[in-house]
C-alpha positions in Angstrom: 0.0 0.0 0.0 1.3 3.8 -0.1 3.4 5.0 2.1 2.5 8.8 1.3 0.9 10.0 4.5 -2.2 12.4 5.2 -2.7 14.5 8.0 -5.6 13.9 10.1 -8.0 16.8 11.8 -6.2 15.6 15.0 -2.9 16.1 13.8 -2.1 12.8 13.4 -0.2 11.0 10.5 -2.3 8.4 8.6 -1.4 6.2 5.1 -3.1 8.6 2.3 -6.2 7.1 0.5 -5.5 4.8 -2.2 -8.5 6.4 -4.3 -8.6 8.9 -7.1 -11.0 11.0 -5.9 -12.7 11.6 -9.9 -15.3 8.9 -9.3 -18.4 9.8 -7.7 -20.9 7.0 -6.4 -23.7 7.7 -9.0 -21.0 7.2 -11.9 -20.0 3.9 -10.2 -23.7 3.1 -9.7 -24.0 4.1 -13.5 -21.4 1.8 -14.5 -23.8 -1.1 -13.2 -26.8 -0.8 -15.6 -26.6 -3.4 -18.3 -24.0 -5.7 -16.1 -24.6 -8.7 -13.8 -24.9 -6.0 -10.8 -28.2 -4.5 -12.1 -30.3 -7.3 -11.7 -29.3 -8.8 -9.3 -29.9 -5.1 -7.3 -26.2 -4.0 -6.5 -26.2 -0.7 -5.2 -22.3 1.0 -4.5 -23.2 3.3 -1.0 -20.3 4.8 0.7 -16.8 5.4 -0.5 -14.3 5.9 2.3 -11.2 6.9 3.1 -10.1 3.3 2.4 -13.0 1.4 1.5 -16.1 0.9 -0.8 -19.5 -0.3 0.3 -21.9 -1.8 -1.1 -25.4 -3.6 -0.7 -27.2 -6.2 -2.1 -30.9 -7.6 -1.4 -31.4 -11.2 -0.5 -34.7 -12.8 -2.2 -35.5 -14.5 -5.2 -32.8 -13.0 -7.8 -30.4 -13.7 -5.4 -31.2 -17.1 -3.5 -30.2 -21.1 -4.0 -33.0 -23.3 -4.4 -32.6 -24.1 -0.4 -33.8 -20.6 0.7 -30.6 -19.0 1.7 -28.2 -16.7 0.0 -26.4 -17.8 -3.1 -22.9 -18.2 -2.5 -22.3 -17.5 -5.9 -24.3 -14.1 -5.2 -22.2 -13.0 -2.7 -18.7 -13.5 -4.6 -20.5 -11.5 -7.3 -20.7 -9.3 -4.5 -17.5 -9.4 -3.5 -15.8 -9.6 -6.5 -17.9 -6.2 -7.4 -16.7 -4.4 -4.6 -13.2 -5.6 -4.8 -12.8 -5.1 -8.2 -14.1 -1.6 -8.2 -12.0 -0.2 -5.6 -9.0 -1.4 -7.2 -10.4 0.5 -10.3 -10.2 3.4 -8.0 -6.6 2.7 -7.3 -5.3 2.9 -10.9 -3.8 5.7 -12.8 -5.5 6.8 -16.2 -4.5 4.3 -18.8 -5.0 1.1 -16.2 -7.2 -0.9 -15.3 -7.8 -4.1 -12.9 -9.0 -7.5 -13.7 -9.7 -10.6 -11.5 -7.0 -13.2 -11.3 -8.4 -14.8 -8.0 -10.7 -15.0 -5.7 -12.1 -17.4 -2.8 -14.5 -17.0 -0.6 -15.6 -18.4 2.9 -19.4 -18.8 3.7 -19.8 -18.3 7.5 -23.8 -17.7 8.3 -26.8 -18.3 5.9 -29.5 -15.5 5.2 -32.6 -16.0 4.0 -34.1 -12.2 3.5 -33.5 -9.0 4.1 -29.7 -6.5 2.7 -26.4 -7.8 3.0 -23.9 -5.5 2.7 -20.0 -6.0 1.6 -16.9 -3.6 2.6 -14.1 -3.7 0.3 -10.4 -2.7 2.0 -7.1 -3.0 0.8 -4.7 -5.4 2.3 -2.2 -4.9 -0.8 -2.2 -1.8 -3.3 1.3 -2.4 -5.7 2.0 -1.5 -9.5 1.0 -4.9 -11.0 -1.3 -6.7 -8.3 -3.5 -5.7 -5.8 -5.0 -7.9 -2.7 -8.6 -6.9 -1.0 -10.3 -8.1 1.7 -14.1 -8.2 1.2 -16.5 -8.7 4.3 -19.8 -9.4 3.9 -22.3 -8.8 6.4 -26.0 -9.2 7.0 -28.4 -6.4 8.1 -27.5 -7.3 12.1 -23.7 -6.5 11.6 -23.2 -10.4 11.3 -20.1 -11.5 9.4 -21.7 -13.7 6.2 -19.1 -13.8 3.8 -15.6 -13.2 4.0 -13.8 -12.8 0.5 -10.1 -12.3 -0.6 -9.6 -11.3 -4.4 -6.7 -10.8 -6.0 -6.7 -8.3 -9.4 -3.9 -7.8 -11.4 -3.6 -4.3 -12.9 -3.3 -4.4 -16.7 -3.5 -1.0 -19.4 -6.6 -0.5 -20.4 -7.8 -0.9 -24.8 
């Protein structure tokens, strides 16, 4: 990750943002429409200092046959939000594409919003490495996801 530091309101030193700060969250939410993301109702809702949120519903777009959430839904998810904040992370010219992910499925939900948090664990030149938790509506830890992205130059 950067090393360039930030000075906080309270004076302290902290690691600067990784993030360009060009990209609203209604362009990253436009981005969405016509993708896997806008049916299956995944809406980008905070960008922090070093993360990017987002939430996704659980019901029938987004359910196995069994009831619960799709695993498969909330890698999408993940992969979404991870994936997107490394986009953040890139110079003009670059971009960031998936070379790995996996994925541990910790509780089960059957209704309601889950919502993932992105966060850097590794922010270099040619790979990057985010953490993505997933939570359910009760601050319960869902799914936990680490993605890997290799940054190439964009066509």
């Amino acid at each position: 990750m950067s090393t360039v530091t930030e000075t906080s309101a309270a004076g302290n030193a902290e690691p600067a943002s990784p993030f360009r700060s060009d990209v609203s969250l209604d362009q990253l939410n436009a981005l969405s429409r016509g993708t896997a993301m806008e049916p299956l109702g995944i809406v980008f809702t905070e960008i922090g200092r070093d993360y990017l949120r987002g939430t996704m519903p659980v019901d029938g777009r987004t359910r196995q046959p069994y009831g619960l959430l799709h695993g498969g839904a909330s890698v999408l998810l993940a992969e979404t939000l991870g994936s997107s904040a490394g986009g953040l992370c890139v110079p003009e010219g670059k971009g960031v594409v998936g070379i790995e992910i996996n994925a541990n499925h910790v509780r089960g939900v059957r209704e309601g919003l889950v919502t993932g948090t992105a966060r850097p664990l590794h922010v270099g030149g040619s790979t990057h490495v985010w953490e993505i938790r997933i939570e359910d509506e009760a601050g319960r830890l869902v799914c936990v996801s680490r993605l890997t992205l290799a940054v190439v130059g964009r066509r």
